[in-house]
C-alpha positions in Angstrom: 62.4 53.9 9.2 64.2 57.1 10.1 64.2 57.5 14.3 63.2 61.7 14.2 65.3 61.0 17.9 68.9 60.9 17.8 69.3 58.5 21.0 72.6 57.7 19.7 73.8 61.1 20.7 71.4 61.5 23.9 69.3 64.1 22.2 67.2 65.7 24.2 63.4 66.1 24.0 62.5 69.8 23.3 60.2 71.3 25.9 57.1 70.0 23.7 53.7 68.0 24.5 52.6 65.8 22.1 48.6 66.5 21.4 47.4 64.6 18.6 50.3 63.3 17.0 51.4 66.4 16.6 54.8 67.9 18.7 53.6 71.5 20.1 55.0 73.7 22.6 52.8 75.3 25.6 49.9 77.7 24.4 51.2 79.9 27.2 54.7 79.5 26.4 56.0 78.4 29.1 59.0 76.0 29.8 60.3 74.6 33.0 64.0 73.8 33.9 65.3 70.1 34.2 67.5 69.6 37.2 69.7 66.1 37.3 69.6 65.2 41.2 73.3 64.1 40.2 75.5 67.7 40.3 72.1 69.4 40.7 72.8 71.3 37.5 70.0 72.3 34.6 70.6 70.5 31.9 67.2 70.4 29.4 63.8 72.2 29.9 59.7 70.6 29.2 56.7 72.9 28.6 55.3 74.3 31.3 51.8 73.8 30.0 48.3 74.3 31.7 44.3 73.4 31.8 44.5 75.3 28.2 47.1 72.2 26.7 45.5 69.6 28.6 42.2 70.4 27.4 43.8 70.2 23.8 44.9 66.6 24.8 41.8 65.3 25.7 39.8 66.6 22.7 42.5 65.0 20.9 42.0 61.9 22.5 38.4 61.8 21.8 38.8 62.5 18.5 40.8 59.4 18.1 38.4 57.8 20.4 35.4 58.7 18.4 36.0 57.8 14.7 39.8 58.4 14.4 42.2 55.9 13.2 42.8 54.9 15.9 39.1 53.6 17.0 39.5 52.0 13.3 42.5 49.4 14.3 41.6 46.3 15.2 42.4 44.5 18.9 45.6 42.9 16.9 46.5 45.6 14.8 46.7 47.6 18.2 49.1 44.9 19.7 51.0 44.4 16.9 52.2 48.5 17.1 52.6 47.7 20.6 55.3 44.9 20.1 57.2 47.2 17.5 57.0 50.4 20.6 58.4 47.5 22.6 61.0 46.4 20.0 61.8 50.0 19.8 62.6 50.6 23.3 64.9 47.7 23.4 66.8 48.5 20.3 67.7 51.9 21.9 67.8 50.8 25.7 71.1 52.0 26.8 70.5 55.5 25.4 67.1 55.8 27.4 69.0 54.4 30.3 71.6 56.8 30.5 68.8 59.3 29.9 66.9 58.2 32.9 69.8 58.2 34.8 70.2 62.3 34.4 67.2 63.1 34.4 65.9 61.0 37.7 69.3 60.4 39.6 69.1 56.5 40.1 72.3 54.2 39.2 73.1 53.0 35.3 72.0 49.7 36.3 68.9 50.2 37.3 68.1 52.4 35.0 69.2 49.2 32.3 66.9 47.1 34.5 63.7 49.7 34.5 64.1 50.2 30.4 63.6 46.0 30.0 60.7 46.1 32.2 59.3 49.2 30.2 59.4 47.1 26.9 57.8 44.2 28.4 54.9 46.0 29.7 54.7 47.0 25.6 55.3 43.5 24.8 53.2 41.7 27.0 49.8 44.2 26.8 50.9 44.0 23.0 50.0 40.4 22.9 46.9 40.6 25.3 45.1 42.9 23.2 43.0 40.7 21.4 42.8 38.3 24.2 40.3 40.0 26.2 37.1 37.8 25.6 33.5 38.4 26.7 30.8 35.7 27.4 27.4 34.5 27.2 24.9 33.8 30.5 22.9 31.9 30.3 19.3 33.1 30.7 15.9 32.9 30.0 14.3 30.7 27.4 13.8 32.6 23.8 17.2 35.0 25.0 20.7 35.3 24.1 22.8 37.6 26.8 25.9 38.4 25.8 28.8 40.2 28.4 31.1 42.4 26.3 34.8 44.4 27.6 34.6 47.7 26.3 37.1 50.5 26.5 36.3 53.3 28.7 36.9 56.0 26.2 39.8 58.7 26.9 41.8 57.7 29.9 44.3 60.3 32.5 47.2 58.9 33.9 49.2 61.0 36.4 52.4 59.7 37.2 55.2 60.0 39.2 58.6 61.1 38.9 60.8 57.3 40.6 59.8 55.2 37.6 59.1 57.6 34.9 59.7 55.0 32.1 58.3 51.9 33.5 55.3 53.8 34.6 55.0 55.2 31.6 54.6 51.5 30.3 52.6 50.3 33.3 50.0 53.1 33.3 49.4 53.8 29.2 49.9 50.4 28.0 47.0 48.2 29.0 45.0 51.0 28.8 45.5 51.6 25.1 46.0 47.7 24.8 41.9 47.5 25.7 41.6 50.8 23.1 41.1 53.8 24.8 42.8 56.9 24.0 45.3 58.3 26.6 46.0 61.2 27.9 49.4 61.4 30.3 50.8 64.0 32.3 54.6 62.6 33.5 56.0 64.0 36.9 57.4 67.6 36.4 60.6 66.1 38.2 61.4 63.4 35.7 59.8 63.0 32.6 62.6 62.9 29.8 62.2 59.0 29.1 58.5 59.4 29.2 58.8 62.0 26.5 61.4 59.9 24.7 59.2 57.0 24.1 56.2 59.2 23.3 58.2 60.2 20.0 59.0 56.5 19.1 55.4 56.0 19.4 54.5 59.0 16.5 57.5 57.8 14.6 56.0 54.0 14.3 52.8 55.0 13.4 50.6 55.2 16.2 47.7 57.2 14.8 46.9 60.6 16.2 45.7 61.2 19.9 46.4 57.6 20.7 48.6 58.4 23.3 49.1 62.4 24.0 51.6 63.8 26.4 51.4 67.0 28.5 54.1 68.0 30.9 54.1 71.0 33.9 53.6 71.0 37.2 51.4 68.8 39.1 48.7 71.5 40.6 48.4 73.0 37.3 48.5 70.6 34.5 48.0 67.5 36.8 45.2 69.4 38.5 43.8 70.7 34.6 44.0 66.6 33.8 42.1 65.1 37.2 39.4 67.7 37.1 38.6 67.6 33.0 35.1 66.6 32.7 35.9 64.9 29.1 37.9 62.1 31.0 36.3 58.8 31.5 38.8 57.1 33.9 41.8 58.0 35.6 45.1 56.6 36.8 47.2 58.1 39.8 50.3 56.9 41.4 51.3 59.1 43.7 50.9 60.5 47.5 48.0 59.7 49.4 47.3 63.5 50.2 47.3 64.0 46.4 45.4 60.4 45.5 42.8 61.5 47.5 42.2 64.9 46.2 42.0 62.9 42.8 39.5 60.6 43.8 37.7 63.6 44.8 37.8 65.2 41.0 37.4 61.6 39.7 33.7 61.7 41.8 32.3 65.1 40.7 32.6 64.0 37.0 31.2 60.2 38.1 34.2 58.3 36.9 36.1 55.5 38.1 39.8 55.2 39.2 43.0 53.5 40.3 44.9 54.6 42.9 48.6 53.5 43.9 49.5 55.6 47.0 52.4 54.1 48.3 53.2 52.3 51.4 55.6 51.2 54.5 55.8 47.6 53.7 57.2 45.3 56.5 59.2 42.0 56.1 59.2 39.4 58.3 61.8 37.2 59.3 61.2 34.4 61.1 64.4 32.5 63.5 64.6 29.8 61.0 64.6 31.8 58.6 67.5 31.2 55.8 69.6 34.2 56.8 72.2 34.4 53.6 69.2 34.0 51.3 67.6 36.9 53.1 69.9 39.8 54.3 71.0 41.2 50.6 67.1 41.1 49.5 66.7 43.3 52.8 69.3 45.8 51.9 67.8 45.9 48.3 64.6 46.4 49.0 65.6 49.7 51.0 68.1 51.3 48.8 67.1 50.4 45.7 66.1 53.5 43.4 67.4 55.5 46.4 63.7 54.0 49.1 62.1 56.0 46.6 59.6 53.3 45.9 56.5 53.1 46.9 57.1 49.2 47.7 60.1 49.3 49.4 60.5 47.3 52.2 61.4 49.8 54.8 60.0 48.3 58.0 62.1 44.7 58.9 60.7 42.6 61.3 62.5 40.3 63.3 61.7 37.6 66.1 63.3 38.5 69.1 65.6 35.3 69.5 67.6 37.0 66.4 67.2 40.2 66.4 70.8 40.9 67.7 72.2 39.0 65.2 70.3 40.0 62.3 71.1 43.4 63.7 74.4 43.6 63.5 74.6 41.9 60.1 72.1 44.4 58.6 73.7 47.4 60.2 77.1 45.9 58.5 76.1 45.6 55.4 74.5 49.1 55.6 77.2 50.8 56.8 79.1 49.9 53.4 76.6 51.6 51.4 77.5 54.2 49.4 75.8 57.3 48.1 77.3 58.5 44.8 77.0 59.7 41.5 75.0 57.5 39.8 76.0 56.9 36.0 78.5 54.5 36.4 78.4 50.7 36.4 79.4 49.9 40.3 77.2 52.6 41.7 74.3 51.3 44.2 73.0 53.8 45.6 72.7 57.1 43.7 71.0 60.7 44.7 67.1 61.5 45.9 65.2 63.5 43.5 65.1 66.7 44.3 66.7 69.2 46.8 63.2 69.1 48.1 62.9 65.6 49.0 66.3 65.1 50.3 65.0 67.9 53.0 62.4 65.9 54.1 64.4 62.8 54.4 67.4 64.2 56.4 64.4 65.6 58.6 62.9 62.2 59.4 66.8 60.9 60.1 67.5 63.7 62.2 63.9 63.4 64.2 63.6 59.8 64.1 62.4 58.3 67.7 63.9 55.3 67.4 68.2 54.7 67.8 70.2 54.7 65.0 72.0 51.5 64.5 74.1 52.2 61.6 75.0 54.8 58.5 76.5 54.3 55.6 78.0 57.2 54.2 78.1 60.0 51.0 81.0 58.9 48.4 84.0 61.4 48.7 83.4 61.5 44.3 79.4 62.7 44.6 79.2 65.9 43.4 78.3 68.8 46.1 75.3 70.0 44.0 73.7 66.7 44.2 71.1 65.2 46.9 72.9 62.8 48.2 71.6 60.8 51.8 73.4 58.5 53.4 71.4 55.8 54.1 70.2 54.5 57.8 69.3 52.1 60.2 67.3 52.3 63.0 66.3 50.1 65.3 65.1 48.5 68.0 61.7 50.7 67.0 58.1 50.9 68.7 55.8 49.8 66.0 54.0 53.1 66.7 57.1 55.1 66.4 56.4 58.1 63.3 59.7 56.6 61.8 57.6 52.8 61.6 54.6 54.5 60.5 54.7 57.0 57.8 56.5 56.3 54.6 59.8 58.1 54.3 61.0 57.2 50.7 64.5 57.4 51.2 67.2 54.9 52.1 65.9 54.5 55.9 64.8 51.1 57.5 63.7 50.2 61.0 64.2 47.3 62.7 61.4 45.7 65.1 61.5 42.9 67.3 58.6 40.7 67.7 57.9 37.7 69.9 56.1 35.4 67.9 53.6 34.8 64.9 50.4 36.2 66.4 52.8 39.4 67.3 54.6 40.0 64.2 51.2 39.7 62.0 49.5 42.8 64.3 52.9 44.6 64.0 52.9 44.2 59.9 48.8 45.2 59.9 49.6 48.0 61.9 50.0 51.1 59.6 47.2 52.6 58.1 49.0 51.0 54.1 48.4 48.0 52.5 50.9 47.5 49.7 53.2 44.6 49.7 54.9 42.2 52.8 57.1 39.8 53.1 57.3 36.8 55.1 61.0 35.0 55.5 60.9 31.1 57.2 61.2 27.5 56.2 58.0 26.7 57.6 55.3 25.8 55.0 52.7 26.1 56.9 53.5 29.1 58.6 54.0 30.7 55.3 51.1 30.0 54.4 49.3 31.5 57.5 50.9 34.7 57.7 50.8 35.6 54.2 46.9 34.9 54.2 47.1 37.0 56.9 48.7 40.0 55.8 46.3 43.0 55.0 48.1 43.8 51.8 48.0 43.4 47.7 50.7 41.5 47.4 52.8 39.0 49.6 56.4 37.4 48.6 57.4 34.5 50.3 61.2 33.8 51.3 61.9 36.8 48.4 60.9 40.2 47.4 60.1 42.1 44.4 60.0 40.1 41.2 61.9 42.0 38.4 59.4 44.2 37.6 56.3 41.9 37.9 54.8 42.8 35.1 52.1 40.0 35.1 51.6 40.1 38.9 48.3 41.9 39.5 49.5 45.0 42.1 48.0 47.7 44.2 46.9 48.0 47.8 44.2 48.7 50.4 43.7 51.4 52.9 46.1 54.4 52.5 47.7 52.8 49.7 44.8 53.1 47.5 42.8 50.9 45.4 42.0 49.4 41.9 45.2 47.0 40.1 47.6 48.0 37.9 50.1 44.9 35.9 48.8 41.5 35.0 45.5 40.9 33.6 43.7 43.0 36.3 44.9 46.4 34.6 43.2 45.4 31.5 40.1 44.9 33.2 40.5 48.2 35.3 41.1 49.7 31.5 37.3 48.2 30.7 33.8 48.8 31.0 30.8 45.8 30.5 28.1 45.6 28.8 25.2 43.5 28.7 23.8 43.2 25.4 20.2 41.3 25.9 18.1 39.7 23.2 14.8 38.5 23.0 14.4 36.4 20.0 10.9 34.8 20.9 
């Protein structure tokens, strides 16, 4: 089957939505420049597009919806174009790697990583499809009640711009894995990948308005998207000023959403805690994708008999970290987003109430157009400092000391997110205490992050929104039940 994209040869997607299976450009006309946060140069433009394009999108969707072929396909034959989307993305994964890396800034290797964990959502809500079973209650004599999963109908998802590809994947595919139609608006910042995949999708076959993709900016299109009273559920990963402004839209037209807002997720570290095992997963967890994650775990926790130690060590291995240019094989550490973003994260460094314990430092080769941070370490920090309460998503981690359990479990409660924690120790049973304790989504003992987690149920409470994306959950969140009664006599 002929690819339409050369990957081969890094073509780049035109500035065109894809509305019904169909590659258009905005009815307005309008394109946008694409900066890489690596030189800060333009280097490729997306359509610009606005309520008129989006409104395009979703009658596309419920066409397909509503007696196109795609409401034809069975649960299987759905999964079974999944798996070839996530064969597909495999086959051409270092090409949409090196992609990614342009177009959002963060290293080769992660980039690698995120295109795997892309294809396995594909793969994995491929083969769930036709694995989402109803039941039967039961009920009165002389009745048969019957529970079905239905699909919601035509679906948004708003995404952002730090994991444009795996989103892509985490958002669209158990949605259209349960059978609804989806409409996606990508971040203006980074959406090349996004698009990308979107054409291998028309060029395997998925029927029209399956999945339809409009780009622009996010208080035009994104706005056009949340507030379109032809959507039946939404999907938003995103700020918590924006999330709520879409669960506002979502409740004038009655529908339901999920919300991932982000968070300032602490790890704790306990004195007998294995300290080798632990301190690179602490430096990861920070820099990795630049702190521009909504789970990064950017507030470390330490009991006060080692916090000197643990310190030190931290601050050491931070103070070797490099920002640079971002598209070769060592790099770490590569550039924020936008010119924008790295603004608002030197402003937190330079305002930050807390003392700075170490800096690593900007790589003589980084280019000067980029938006490049050095990373930072603060520390020792009042838990009520702004730097230990608001997220900063950049490469910036504070360190607070705590006396014991009790102490460290208020300290990690104590923002107004919810997102993920981590607890380090050799203690079984106090593992087990604090992370039932921990007013979060999702806890990781003696470890954080898990490759991806694509079949780990996440989301968060409070500020960091609600609902559950990956896993199982998401195809539920994806569905609707019905109760079909029947009185046979």
């Amino acid at each position: 089957m002929k690819d339409v994209v050369n990957l081969s040869k890094l073509a780049l997607p035109e500035p065109l939505n894809l509305i019904g299976g169909e590659w258009v450009p905005a009815r307005s006309g309008g394109e946008m420049d694409v900066v890489s946060p690596i030189d800060g140069e333009v280097f490729a433009r997306i359509a610009d597009s606005d309520a008129a394009d989006v409104d395009a999108a979703v009658q596309a969707a419920r066409a397909a919806f509503e007696g196109g072929a795609w409401s034809e396909l069975t649960a299987a034959e759905r999964g079974r174009l999944m798996i070839r989307l996530s064969e597909r993305i495999l086959e051409h994964a270092e090409d949409l790697a090196q992609l990614e890396t342009r177009d959002n800034g963060k290293p080769i290797a992660q980039a690698r990583a995120d295109m795997k964990v892309t294809a396995r959502y594909f793969e994995y809500y491929g083969g769930a499809a036709d694995k989402v079973h109803g039941e039967v209650i039961p009920f009165q004599k002389g009745y048969n009640v019957e529970v079905h999963r239905e699909p919601h109908g035509v679906t948004g998802h708003i995404i952002p711009w730090n994991y444009p590809a795996q989103m892509f994947g985490r958002s669209v595919a158990p949605a259209i894995a349960m059978g609804n139609a989806a409409v996606l608006k990508p971040a203006e910042d980074a959406c090349l990948t996004a698009l990308a995949i979107g054409r291998m999708a028309t060029d395997l076959g998925f029927p029209p308005g399956a999945i339809n993709i409009v780009t622009g900016r996010g208080a035009r299109a994104g706005q056009a998207l949340a507030d379109h009273p032809g959507i039946d559920f939404i999907s938003f990963t995103g700020s918590p000023e924006v999330g709520q402004m879409i669960q506002q839209a979502a409740a004038r037209n009655f529908i339901g959403c999920t919300l991932e807002l982000g968070g300032k997720s602490p790890q704790i570290v306990f004195e007998d805690a294995d300290l080798d095992a632990a301190l690179p997963v602490l430096v990861n967890a920070v820099i990795q994708n630049g702190g521009q994650t909504c789970s990064a775990g950017t507030r470390v926790l330490v009991q006060r008999g080692i916090f000197d130690a643990v310190g030190a060590r931290l601050a050491e291995r931070f103070g070797e970290v490099e920002a640079e240019a971002s598209d070769h094989d060592g790099a770490t550490l590569g550039p924020l987003i936008s010119a924008k973003q790295k603004k608002r994260v030197e402003t937190y460094i330079a305002e930050a109430d807390a003392p700075l314990m170490a800096r690593g430092r900007i790589g003589e080769g980084a280019p000067d157009g980029g938006f490049y941070v050095a990373p930072a370490v603060f520390g020792p920090c009042n838990p009520k400092a702004r730097i230990a309460q608001e997220e900063v998503f950049g490469p910036v981690v504070c360190m607070i000391p705590f006396e014991d359990e009790a102490e460290a479990i208020a300290i990690a409660n104590g923002t107004e997110y919810g997102l993920v924690a981590a607890v380090w120790t050799r203690d079984g049973g106090r593992q087990q205490r604090v992370a039932k304790a921990m007013r979060c989504g999702q806890v990781f003992i003696n470890g954080y992050g898990a490759g991806g987690g694509v079949e780990l149920p996440f989301g968060g409470i409070r500020r960091s929104g609600h609902g559950r994306e990956k896993g199982f959950a998401a195809l539920l969140e994806f569905s609707t039940i019905k109760t079909i009664v029947n009185n046979h006599g």
